[in-house]
C-alpha positions as a Markdown table, in Angstrom:
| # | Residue | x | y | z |
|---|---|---|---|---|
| 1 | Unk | 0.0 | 0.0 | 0.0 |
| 2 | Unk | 1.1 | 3.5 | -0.7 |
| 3 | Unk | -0.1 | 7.2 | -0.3 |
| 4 | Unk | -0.2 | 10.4 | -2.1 |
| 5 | Unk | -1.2 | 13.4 | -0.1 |
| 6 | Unk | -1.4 | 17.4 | -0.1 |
| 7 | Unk | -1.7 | 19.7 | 2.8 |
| 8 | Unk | -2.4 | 23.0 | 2.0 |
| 9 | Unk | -1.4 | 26.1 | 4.0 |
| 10 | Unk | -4.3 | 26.1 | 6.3 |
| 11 | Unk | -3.8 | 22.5 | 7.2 |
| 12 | Unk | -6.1 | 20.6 | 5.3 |
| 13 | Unk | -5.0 | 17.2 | 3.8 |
| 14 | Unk | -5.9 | 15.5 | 0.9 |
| 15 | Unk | -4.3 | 11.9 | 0.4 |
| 16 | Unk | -5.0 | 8.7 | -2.1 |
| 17 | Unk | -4.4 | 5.0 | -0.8 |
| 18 | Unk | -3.1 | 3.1 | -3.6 |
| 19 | Unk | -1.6 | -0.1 | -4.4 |
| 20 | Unk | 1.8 | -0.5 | -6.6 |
| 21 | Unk | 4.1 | 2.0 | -7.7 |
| 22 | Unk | 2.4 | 5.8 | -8.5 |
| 23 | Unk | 2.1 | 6.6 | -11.8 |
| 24 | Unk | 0.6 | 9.2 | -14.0 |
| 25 | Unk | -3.0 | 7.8 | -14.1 |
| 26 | Unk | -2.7 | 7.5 | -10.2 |
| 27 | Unk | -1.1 | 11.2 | -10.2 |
| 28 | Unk | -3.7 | 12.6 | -12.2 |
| 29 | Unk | -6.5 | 11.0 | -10.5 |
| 30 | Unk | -5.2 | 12.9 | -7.0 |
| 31 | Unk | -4.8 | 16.1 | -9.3 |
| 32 | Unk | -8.4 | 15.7 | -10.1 |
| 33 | Unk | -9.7 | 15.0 | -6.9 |
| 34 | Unk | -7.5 | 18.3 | -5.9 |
| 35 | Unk | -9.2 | 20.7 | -8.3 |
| 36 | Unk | -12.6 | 19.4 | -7.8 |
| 37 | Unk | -13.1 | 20.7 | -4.6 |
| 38 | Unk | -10.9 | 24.0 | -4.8 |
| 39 | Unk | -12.1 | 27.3 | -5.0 |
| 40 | Unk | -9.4 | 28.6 | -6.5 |
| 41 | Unk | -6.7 | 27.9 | -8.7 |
| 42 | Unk | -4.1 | 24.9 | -7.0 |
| 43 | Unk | -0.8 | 25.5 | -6.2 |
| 44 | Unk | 0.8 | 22.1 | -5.4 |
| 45 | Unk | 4.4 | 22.1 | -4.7 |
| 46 | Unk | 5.9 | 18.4 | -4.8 |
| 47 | Unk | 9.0 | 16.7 | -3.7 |
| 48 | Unk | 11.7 | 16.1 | -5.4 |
| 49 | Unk | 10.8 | 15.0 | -9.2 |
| 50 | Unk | 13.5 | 12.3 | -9.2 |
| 51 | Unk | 11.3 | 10.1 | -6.8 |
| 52 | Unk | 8.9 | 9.8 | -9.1 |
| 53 | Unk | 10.3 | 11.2 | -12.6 |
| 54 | Unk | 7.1 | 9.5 | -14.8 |
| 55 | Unk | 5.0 | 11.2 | -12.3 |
| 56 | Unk | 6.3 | 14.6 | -11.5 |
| 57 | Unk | 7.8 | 15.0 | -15.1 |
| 58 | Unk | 6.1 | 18.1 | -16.8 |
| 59 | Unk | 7.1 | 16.3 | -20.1 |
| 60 | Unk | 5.6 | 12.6 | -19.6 |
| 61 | Unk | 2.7 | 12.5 | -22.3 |
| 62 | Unk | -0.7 | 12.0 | -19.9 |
| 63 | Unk | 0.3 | 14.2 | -16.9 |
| 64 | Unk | 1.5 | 17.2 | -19.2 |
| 65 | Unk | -1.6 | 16.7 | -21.2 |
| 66 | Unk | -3.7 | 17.0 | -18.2 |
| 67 | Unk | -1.8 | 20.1 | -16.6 |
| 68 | Unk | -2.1 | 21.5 | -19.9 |
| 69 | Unk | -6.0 | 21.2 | -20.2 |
| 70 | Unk | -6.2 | 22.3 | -16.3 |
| 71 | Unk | -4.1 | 25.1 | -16.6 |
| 72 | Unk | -6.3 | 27.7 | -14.9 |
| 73 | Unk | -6.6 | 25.2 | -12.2 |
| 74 | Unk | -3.8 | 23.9 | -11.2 |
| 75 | Unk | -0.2 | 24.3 | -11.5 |
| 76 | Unk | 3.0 | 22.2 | -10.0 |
| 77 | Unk | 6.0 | 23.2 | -8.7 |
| 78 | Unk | 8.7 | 20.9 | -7.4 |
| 79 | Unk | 11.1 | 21.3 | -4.5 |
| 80 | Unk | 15.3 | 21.0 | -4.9 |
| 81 | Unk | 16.6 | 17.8 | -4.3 |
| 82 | Unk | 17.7 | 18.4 | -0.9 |
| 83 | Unk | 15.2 | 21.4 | 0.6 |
| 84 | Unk | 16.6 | 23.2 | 3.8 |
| 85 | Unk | 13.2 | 22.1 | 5.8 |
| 86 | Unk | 11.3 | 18.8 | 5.5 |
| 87 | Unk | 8.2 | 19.4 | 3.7 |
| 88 | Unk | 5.2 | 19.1 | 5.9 |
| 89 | Unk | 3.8 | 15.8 | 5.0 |
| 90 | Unk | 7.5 | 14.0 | 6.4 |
| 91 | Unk | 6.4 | 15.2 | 9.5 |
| 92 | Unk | 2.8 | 13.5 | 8.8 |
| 93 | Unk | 4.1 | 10.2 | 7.5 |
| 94 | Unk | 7.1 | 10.0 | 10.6 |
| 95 | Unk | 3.6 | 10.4 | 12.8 |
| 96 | Unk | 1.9 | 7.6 | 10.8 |
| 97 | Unk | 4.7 | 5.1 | 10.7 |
| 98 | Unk | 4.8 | 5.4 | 14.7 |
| 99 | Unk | 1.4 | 5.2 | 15.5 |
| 100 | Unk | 0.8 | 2.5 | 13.0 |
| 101 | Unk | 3.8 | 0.5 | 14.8 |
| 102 | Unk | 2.2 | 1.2 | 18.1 |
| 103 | Unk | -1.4 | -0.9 | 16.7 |
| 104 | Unk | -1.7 | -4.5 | 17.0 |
| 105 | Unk | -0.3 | -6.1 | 13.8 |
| 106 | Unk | -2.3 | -6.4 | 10.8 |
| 107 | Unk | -4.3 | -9.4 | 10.7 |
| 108 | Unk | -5.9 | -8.8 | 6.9 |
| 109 | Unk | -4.7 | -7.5 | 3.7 |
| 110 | Unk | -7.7 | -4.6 | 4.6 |
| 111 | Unk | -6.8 | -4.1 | 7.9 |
| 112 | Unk | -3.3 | -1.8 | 7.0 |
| 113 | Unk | -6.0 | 0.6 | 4.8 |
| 114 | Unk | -8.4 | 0.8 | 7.1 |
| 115 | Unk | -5.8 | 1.5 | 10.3 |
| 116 | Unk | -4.3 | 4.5 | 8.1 |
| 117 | Unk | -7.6 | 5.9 | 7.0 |
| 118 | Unk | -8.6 | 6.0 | 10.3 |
| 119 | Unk | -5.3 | 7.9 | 11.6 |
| 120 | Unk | -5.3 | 9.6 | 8.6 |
């Protein structure tokens, strides 16, 4: 299981559970699911591109395509490789990795989900 997640600057967070490695479909599923419920236009700054290079790449075909028909309502920009501060969702997933150690251990392929939707 992995997550994507947002928090914007009044503390509100927005994640995706998914299964396998992100990719642009799963990127520009979270992008939509951004934009649908914003106001106003989305300024989403991402870690470092490298991570994720299919994702995060401006020039990979379906994620450009998407940005460049969502223009007006979204737009990305990515963080150096090493920033001076961790970005606030380390300090969300340090806090998610500890309090999921401190639950009993999963006893279910569902059970991992449901603990870290219900932290979450």
């Amino acid at each position: 299981m992995n997550m994507i997640a947002a928090v914007s600057n009044r503390g509100l967070m927005r994640f995706k559970l998914y299964k396998g490695a992100l990719n642009g479909a799963i990127f520009i599923d979270f992008m939509t699911r951004l934009v649908r419920d914003a106001k106003q236009k989305v300024f989403l700054i991402a870690g470092d591109p490298r991570v994720h290079p299919a994702t995060f790449d401006k020039s990979s075909g379906a994620v450009q395509e998407w940005l460049a028909h969502h223009k007006d309502e979204i737009e990305i920009f990515t963080l150096p490789a090493d920033p001076p501060e961790h970005p606030p969702d380390q300090y969300r997933n340090n806090d998610l990795k500890q309090t999921i150690n401190n639950k009993p251990p999963a006893r279910t392929r569902d059970d991992p989900v449901a603990t870290t939707s219900s932290i979450l």
